[in-house]
N, C-alpha and C positions, 0 to 999 in steps of 0.2 A: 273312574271316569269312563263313560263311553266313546269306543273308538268312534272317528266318525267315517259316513260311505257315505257312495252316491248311488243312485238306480243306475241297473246295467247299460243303461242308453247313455248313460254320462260319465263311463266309466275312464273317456280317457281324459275328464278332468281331475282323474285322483290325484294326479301329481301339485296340484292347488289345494287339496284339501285344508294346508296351513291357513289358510283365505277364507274360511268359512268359517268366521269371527261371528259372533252374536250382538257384539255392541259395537256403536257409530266410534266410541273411544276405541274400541279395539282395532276398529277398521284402521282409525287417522293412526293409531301410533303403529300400524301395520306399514303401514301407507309411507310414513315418516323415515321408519327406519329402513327400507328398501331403497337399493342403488335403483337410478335412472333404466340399468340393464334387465333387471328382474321386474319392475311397471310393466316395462314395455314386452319382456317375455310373459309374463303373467296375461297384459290386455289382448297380444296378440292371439294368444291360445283360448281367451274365455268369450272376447267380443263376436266370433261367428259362431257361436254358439247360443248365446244371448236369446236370439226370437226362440230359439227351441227351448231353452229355459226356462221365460216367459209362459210358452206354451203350457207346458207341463205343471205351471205355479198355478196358472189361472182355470185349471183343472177343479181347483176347490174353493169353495167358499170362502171368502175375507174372513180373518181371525180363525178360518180351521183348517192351517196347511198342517199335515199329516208330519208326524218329527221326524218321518225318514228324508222328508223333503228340504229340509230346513237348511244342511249345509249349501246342497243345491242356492236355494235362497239367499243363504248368506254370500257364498261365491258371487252373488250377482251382486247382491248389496256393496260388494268388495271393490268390483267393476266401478259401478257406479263413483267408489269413492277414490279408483284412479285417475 
């Protein structure tokens, strides 16, 4: 299994890296099984971050985000599903 990173500009979201889940199932039982305390440390950390996320996703073309980007991605995907 490959370990997963983030690009050095995002690097102080490694400590979420757990959160860079590939599927909507893995987000909800992510989601699920997390106290009220860790959502809200988790959103508080990744939500001002977000437009710069964004930025950096929408860098490439639909259907060809680059695989280093992806946890990036999912991290956001993760957001979205707190």
């Amino acid at each position: 299994m490959t370990e997963l990173t983030l690009p050095a500009a995002f690097a102080d979201l490694a400590p979420w890296l757990d959160w860079a889940l590939p599927t909507a199932d893995g987000r909800q039982a992510r989601r699920l099984a997390s106290t009220s305390d860790t959502l809200r440390r988790f959103y508080d950390a990744v939500l001002p971050r977000l437009e710069d996320i964004l930025a950096e996703v929408d860098k490439h073309p639909l259907g060809q985000l680059p695989a280093a980007l992806r946890p990036l991605y999912d991290i956001a995907l993760s957001l979205a599903e707190v």
